[in-house]
CHARMM internal coordinates of N, CA and C (Angstrom, degrees):
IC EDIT
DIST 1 N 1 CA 1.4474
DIST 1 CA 1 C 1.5245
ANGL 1 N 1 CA 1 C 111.28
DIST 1 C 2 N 1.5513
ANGL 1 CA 1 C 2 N 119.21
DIHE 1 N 1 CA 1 C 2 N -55.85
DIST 2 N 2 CA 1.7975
ANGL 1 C 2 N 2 CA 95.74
DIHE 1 CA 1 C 2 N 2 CA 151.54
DIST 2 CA 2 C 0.8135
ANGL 2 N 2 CA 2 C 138.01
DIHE 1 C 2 N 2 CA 2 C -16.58
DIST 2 C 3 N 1.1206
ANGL 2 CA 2 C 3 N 116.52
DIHE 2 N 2 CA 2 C 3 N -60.03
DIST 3 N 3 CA 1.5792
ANGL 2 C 3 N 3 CA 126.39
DIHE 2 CA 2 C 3 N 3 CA -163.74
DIST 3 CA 3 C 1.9102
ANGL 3 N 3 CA 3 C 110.60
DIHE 2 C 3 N 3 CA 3 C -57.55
DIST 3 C 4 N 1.2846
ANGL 3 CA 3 C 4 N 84.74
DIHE 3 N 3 CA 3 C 4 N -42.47
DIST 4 N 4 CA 1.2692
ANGL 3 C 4 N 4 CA 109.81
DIHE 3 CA 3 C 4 N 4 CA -168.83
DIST 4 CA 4 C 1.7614
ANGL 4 N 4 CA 4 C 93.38
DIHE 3 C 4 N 4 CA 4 C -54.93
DIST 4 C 5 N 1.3336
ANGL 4 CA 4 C 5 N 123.21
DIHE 4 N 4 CA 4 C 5 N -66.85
DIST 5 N 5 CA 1.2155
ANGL 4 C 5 N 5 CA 164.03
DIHE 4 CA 4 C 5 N 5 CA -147.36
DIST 5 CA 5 C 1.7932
ANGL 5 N 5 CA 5 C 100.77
DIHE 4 C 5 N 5 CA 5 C -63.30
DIST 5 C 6 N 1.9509
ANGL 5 CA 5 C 6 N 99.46
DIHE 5 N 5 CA 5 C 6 N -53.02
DIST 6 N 6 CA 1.0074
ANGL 5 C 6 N 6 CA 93.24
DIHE 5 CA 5 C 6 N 6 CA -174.61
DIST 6 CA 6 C 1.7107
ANGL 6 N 6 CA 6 C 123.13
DIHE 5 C 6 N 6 CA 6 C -80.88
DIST 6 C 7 N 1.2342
ANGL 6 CA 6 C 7 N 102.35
DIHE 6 N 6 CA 6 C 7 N -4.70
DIST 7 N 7 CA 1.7738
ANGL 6 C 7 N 7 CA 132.78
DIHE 6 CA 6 C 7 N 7 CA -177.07
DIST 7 CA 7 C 1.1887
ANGL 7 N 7 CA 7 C 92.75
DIHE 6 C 7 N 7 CA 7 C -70.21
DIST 7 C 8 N 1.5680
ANGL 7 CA 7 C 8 N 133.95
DIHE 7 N 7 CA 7 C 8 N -58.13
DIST 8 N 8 CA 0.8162
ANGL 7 C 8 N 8 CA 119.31
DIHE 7 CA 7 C 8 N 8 CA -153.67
DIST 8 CA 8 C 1.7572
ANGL 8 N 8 CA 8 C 109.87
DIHE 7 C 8 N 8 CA 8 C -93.11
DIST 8 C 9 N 1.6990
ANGL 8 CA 8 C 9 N 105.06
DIHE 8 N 8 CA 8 C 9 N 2.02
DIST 9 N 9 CA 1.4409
ANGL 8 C 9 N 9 CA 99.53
DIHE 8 CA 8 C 9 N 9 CA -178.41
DIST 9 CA 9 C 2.0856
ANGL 9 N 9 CA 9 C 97.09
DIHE 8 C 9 N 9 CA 9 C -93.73
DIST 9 C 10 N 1.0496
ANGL 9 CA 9 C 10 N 84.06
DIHE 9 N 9 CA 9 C 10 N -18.79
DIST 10 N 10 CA 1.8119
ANGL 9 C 10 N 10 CA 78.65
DIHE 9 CA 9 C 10 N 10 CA 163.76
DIST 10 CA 10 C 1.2447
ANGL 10 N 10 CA 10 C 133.94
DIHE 9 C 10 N 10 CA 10 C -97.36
DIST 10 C 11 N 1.3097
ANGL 10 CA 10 C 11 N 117.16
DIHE 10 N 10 CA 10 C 11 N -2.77
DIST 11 N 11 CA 1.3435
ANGL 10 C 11 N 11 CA 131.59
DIHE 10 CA 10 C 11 N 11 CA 161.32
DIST 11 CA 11 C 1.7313
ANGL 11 N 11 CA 11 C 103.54
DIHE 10 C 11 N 11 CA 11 C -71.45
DIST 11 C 12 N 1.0634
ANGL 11 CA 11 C 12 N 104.82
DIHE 11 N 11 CA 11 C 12 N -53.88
DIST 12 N 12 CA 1.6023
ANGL 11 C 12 N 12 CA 99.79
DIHE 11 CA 11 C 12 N 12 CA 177.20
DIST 12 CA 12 C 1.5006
ANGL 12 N 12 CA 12 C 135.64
DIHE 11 C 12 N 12 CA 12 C -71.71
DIST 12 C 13 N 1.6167
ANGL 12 CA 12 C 13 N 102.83
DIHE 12 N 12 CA 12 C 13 N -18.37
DIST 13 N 13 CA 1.7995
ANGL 12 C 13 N 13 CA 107.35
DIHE 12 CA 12 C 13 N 13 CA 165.77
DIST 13 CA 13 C 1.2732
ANGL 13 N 13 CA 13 C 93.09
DIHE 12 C 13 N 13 CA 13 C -84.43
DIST 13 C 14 N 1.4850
ANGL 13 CA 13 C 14 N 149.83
DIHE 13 N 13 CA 13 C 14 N -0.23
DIST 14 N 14 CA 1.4179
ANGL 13 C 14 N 14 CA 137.01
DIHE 13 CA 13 C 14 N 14 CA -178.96
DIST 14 CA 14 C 1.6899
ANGL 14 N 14 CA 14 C 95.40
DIHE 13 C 14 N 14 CA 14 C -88.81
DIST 14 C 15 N 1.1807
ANGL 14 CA 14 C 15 N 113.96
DIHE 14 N 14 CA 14 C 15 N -53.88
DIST 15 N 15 CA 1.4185
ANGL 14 C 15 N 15 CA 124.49
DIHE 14 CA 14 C 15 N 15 CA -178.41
DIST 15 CA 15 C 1.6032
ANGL 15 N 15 CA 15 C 114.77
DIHE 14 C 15 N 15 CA 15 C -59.82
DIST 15 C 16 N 1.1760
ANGL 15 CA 15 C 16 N 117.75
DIHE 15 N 15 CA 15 C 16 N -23.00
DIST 16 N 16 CA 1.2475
ANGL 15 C 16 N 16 CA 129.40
DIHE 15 CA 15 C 16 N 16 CA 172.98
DIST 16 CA 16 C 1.7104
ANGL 16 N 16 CA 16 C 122.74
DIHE 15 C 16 N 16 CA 16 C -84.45
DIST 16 C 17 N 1.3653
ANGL 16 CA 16 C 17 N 99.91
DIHE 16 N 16 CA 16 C 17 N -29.10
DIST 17 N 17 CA 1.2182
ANGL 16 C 17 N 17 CA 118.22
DIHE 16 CA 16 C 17 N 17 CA -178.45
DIST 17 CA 17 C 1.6800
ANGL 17 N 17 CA 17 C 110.81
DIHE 16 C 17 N 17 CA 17 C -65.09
DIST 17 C 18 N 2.1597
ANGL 17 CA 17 C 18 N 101.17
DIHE 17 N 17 CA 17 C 18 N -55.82
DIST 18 N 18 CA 1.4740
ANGL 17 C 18 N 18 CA 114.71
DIHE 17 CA 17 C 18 N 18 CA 155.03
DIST 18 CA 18 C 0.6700
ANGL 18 N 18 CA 18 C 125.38
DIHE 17 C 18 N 18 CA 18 C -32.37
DIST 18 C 19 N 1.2103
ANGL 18 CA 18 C 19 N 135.77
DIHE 18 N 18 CA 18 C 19 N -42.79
DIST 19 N 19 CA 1.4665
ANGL 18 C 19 N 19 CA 137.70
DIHE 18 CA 18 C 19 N 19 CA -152.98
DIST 19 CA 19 C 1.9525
ANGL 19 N 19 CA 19 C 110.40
DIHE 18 C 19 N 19 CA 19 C -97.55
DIST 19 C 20 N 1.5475
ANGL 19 CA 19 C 20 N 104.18
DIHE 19 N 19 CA 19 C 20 N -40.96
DIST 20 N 20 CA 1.5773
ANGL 19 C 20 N 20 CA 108.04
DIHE 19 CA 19 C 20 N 20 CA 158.30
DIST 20 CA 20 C 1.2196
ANGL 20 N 20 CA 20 C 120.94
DIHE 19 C 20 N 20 CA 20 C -42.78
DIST 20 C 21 N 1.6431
ANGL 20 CA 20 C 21 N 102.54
DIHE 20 N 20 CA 20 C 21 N -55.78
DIST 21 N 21 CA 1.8333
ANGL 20 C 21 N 21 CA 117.07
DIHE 20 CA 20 C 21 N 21 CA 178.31
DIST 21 CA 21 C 1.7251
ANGL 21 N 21 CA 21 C 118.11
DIHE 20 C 21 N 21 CA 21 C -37.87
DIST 21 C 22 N 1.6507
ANGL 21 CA 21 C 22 N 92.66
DIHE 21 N 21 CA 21 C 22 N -47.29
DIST 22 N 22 CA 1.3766
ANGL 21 C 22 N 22 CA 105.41
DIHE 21 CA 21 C 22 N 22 CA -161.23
DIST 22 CA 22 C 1.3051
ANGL 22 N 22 CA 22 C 91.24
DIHE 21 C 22 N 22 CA 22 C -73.11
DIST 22 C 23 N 1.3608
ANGL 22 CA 22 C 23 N 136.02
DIHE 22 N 22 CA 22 C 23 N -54.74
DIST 23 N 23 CA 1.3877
ANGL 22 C 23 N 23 CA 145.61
DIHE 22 CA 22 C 23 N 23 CA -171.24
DIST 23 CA 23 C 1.6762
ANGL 23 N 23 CA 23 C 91.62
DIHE 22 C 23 N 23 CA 23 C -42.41
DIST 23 C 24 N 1.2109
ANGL 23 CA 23 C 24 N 128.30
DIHE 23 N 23 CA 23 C 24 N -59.41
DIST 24 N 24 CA 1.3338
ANGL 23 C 24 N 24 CA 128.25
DIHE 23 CA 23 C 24 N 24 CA -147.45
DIST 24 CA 24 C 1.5461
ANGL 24 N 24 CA 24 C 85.69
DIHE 23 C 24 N 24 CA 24 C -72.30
DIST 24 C 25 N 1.4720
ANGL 24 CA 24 C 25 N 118.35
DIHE 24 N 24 CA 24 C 25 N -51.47
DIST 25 N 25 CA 1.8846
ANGL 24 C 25 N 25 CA 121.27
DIHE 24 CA 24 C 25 N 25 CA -169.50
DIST 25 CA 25 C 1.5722
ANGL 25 N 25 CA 25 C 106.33
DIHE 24 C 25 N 25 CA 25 C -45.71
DIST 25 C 26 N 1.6252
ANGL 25 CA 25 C 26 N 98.10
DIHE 25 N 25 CA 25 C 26 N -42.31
DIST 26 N 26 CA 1.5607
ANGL 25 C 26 N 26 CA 93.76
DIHE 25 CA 25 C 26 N 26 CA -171.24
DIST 26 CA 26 C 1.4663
ANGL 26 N 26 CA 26 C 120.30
DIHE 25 C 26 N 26 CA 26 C -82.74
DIST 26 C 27 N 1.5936
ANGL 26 CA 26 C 27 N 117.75
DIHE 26 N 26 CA 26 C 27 N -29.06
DIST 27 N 27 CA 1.6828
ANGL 26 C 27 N 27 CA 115.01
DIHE 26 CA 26 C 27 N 27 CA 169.79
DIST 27 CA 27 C 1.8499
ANGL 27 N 27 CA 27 C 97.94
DIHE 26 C 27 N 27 CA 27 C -57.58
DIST 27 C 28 N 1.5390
ANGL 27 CA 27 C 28 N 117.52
DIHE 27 N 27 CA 27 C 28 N -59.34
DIST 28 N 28 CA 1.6169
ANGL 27 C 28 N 28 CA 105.90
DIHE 27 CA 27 C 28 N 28 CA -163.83
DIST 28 CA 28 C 1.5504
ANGL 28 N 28 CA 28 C 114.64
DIHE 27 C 28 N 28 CA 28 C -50.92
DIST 28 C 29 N 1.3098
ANGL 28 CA 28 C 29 N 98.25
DIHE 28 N 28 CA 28 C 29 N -31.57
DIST 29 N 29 CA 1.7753
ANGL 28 C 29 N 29 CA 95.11
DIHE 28 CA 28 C 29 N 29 CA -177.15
DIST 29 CA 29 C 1.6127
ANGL 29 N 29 CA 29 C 114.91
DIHE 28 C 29 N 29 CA 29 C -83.95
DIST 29 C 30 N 1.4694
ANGL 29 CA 29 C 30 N 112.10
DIHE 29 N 29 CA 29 C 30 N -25.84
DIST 30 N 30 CA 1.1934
ANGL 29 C 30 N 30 CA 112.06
DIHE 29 CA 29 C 30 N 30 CA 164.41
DIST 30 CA 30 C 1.7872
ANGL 30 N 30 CA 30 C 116.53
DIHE 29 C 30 N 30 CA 30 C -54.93
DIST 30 C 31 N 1.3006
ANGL 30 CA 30 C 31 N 115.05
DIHE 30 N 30 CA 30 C 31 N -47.93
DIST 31 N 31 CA 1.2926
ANGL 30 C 31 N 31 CA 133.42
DIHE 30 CA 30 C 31 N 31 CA -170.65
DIST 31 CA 31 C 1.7534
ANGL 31 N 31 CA 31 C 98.45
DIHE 30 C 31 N 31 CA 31 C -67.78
DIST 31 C 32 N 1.3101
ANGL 31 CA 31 C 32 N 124.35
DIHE 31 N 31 CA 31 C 32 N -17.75
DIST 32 N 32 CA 1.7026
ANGL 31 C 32 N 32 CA 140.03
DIHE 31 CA 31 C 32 N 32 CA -165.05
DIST 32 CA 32 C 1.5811
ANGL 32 N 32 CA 32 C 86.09
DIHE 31 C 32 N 32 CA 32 C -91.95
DIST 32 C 33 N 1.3401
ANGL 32 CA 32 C 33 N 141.33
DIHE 32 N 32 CA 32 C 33 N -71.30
DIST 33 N 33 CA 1.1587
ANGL 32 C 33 N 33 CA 154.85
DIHE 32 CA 32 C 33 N 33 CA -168.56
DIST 33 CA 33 C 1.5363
ANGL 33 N 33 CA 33 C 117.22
DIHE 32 C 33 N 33 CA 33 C -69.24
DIST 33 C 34 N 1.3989
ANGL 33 CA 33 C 34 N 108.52
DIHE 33 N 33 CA 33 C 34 N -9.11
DIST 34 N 34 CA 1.5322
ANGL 33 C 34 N 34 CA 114.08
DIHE 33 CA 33 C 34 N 34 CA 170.13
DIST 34 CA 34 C 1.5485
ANGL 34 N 34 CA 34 C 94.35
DIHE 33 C 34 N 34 CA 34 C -82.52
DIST 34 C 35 N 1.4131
ANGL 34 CA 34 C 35 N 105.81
DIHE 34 N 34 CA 34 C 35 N -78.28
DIST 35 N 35 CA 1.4312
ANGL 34 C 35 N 35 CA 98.05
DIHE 34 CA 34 C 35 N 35 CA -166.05
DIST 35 CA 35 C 1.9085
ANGL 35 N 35 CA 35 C 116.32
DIHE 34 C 35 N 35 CA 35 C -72.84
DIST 35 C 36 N 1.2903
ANGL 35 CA 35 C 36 N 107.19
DIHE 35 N 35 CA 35 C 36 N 48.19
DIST 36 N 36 CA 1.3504
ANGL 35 C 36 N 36 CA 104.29
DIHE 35 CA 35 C 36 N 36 CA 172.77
DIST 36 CA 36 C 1.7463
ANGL 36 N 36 CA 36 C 92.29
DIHE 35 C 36 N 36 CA 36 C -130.17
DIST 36 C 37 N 1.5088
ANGL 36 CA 36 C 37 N 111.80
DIHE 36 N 36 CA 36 C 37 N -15.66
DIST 37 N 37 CA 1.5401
ANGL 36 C 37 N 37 CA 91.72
DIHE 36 CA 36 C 37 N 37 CA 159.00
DIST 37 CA 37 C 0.9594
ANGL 37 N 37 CA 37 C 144.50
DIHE 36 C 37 N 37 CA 37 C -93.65
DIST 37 C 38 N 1.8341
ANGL 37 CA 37 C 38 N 87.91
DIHE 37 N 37 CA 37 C 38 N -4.52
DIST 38 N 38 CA 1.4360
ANGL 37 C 38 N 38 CA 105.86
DIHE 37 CA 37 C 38 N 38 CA 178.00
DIST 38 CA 38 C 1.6320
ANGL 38 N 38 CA 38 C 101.86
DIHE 37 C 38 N 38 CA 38 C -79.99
DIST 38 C 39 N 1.0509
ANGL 38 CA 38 C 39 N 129.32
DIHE 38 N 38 CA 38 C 39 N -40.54
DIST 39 N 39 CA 1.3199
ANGL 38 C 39 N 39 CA 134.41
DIHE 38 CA 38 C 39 N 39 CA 171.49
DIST 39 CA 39 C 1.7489
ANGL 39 N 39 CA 39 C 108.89
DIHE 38 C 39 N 39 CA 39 C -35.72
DIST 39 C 40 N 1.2000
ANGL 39 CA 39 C 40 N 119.78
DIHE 39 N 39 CA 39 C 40 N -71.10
DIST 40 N 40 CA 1.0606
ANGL 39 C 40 N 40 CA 142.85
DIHE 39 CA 39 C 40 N 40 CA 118.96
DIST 40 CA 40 C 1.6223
ANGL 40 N 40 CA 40 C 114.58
DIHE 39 C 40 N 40 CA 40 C 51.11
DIST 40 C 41 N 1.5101
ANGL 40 CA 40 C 41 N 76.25
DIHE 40 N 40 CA 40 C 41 N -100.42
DIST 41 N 41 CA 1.6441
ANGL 40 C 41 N 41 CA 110.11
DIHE 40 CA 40 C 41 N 41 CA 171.50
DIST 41 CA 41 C 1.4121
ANGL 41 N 41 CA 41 C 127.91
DIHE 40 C 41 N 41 CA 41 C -60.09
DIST 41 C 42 N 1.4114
ANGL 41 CA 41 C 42 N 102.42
DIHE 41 N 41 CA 41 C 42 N -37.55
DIST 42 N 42 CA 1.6147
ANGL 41 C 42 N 42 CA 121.26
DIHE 41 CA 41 C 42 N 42 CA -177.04
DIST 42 CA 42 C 2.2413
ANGL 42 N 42 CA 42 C 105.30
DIHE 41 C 42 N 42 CA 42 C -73.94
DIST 42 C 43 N 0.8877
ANGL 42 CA 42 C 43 N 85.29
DIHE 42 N 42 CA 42 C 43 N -22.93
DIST 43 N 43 CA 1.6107
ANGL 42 C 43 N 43 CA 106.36
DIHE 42 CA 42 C 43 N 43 CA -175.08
DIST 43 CA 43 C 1.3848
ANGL 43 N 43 CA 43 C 116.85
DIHE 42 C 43 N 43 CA 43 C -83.13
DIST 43 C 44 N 1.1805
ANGL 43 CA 43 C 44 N 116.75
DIHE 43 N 43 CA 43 C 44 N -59.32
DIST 44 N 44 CA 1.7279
ANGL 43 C 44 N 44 CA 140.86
DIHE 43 CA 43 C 44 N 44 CA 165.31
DIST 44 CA 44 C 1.8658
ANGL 44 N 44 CA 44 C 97.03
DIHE 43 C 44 N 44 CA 44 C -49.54
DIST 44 C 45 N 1.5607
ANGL 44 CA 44 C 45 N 116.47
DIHE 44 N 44 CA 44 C 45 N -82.98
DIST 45 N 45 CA 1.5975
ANGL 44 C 45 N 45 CA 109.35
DIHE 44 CA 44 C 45 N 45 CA 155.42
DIST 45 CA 45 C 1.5465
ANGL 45 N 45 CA 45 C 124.67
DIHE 44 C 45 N 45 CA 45 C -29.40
DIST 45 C 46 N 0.9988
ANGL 45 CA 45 C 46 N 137.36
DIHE 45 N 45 CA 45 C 46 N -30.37
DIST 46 N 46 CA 1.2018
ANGL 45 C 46 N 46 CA 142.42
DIHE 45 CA 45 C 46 N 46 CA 179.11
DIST 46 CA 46 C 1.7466
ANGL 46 N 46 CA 46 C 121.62
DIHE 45 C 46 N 46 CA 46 C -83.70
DIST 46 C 47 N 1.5716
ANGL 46 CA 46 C 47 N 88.69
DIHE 46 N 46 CA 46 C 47 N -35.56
DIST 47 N 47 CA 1.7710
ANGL 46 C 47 N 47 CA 99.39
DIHE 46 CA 46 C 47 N 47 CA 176.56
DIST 47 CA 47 C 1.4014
ANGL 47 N 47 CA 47 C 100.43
DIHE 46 C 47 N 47 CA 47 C -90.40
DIST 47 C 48 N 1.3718
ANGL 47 CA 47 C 48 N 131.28
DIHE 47 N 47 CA 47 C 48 N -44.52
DIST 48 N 48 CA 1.7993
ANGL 47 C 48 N 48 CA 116.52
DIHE 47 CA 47 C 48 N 48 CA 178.33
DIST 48 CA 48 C 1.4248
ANGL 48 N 48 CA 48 C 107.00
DIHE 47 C 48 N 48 CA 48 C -52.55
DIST 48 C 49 N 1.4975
ANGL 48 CA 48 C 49 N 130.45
DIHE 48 N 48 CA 48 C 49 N -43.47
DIST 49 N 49 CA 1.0979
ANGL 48 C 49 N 49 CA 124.19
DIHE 48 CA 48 C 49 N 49 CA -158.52
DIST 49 CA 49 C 2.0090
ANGL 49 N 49 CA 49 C 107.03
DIHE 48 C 49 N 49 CA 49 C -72.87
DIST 49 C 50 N 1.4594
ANGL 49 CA 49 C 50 N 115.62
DIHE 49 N 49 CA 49 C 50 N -53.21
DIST 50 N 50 CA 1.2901
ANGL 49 C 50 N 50 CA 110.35
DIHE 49 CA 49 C 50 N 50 CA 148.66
DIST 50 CA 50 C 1.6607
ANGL 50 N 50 CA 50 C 135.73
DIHE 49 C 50 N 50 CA 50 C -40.63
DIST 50 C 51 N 1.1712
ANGL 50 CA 50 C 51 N 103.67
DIHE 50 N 50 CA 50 C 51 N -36.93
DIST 51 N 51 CA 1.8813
ANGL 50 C 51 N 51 CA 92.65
DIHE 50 CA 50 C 51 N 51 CA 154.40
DIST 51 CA 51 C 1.3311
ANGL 51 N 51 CA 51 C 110.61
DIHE 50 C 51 N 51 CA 51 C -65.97
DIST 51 C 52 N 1.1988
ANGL 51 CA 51 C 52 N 121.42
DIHE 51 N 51 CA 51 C 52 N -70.66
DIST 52 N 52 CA 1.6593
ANGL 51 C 52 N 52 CA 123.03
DIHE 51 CA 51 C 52 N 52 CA 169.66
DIST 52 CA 52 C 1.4356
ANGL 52 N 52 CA 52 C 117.28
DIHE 51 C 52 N 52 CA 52 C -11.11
DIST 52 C 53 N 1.5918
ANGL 52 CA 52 C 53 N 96.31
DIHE 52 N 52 CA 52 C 53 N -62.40
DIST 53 N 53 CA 1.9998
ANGL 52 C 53 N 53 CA 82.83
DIHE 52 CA 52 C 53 N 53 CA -170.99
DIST 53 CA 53 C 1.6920
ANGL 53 N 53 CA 53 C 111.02
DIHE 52 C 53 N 53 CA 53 C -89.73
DIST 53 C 54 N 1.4591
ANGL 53 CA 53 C 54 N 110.38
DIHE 53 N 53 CA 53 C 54 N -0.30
DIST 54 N 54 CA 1.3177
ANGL 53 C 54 N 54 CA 112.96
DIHE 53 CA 53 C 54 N 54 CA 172.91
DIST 54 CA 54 C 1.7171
ANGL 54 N 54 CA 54 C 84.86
DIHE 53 C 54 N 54 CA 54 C -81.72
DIST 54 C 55 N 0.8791
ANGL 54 CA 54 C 55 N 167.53
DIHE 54 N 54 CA 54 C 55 N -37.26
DIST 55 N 55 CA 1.6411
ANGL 54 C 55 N 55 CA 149.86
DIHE 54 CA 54 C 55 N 55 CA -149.54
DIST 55 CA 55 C 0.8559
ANGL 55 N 55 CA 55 C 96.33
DIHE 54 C 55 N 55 CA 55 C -81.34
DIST 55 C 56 N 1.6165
ANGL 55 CA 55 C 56 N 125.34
DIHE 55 N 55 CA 55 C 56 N -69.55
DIST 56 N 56 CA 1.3712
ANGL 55 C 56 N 56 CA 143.23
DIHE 55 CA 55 C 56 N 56 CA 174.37
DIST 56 CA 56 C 1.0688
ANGL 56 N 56 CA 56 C 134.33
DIHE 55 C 56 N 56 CA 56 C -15.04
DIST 56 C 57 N 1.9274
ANGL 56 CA 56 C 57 N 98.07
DIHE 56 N 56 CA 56 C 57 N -62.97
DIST 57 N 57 CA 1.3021
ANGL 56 C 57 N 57 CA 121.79
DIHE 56 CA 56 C 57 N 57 CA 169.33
DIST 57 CA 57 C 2.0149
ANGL 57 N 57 CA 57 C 116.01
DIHE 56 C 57 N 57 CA 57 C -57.55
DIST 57 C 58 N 1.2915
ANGL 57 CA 57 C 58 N 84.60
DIHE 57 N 57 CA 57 C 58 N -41.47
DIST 58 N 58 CA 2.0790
ANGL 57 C 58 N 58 CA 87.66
DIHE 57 CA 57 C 58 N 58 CA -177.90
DIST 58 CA 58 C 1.7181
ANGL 58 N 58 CA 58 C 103.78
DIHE 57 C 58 N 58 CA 58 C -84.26
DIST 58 C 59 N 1.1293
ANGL 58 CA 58 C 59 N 135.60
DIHE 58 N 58 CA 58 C 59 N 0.84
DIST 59 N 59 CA 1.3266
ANGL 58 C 59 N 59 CA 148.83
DIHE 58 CA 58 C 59 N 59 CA 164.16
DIST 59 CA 59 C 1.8757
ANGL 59 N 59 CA 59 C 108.24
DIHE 58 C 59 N 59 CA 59 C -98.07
DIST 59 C 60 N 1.1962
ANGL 59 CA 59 C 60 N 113.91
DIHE 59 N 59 CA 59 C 60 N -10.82
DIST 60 N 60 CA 1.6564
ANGL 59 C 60 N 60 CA 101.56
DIHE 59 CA 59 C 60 N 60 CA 167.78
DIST 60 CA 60 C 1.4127
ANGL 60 N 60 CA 60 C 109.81
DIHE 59 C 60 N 60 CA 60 C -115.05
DIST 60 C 61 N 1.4052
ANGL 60 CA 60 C 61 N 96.58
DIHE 60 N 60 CA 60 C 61 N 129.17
DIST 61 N 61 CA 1.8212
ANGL 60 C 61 N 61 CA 98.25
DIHE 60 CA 60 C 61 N 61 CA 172.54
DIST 61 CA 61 C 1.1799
ANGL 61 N 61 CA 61 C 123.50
DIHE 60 C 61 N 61 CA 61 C -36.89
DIST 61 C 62 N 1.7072
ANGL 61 CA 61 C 62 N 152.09
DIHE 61 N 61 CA 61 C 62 N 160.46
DIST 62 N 62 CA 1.0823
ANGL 61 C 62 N 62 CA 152.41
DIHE 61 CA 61 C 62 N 62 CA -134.31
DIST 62 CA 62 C 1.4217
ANGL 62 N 62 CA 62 C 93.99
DIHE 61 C 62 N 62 CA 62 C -172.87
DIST 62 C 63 N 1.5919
ANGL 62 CA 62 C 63 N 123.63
DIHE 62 N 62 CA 62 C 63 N 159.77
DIST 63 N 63 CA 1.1768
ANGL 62 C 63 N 63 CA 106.79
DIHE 62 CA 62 C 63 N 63 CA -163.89
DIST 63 CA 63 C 1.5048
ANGL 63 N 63 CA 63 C 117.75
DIHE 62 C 63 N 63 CA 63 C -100.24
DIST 63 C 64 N 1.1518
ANGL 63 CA 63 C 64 N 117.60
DIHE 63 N 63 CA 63 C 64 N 9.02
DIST 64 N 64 CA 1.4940
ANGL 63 C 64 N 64 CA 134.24
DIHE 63 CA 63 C 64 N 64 CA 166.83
DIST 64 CA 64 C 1.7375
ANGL 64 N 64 CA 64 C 77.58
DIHE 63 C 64 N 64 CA 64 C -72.11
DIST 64 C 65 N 1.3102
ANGL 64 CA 64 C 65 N 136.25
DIHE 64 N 64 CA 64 C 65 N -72.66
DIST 65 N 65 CA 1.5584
ANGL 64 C 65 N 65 CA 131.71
DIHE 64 CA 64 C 65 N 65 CA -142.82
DIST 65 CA 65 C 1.7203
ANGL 65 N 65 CA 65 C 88.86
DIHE 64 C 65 N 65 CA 65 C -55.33
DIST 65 C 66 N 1.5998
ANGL 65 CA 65 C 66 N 129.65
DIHE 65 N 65 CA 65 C 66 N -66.76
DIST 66 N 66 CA 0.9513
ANGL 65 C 66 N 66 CA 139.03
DIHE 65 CA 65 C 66 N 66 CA 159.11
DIST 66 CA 66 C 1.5664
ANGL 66 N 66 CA 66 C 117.52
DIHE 65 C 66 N 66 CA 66 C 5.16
DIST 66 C 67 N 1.5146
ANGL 66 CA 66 C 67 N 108.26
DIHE 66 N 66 CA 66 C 67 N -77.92
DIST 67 N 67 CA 1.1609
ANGL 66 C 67 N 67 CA 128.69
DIHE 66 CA 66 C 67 N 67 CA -174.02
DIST 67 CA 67 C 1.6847
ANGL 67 N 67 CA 67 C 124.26
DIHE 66 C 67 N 67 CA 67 C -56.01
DIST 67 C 68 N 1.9894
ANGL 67 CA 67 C 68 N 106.52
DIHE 67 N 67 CA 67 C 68 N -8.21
DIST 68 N 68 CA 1.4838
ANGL 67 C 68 N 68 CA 101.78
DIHE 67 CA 67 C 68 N 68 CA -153.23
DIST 68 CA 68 C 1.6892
ANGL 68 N 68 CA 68 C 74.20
DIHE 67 C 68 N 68 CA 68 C -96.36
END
COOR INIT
IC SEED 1 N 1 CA 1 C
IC BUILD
């Protein structure tokens, strides 16, 4: 019945061990997916603002327009 007993107390620090691992897999990838929306985000902000001054820019006279 030990035997039995002690199998099953190492079956469970193995299972426990998994389960840390996974914990650790899932914070790093969580922490992977933060800054990929932040990436993301910074990019999306970055492309409205380039439409913006491209509108802007083709909505303000230029000095050829100036010149006619």
């Amino acid at each position: 019945m030990s035997g039995h007993s002690s199998r099953l107390s190492a079956d469970l620090r193995w299972v426990e061990a998994m389960l840390t691992d996974l914990q650790r897999q899932i914070d790093e990838l969580a922490g992977e997916l933060r800054a990929l929306s932040h990436l993301v985000h910074v990019h999306t902000l970055a492309s409205l603002r380039a439409d913006t001054d491209s509108t802007v820019a083709s909505a303000t006279p230029t000095e050829a327009d100036d010149a006619r």
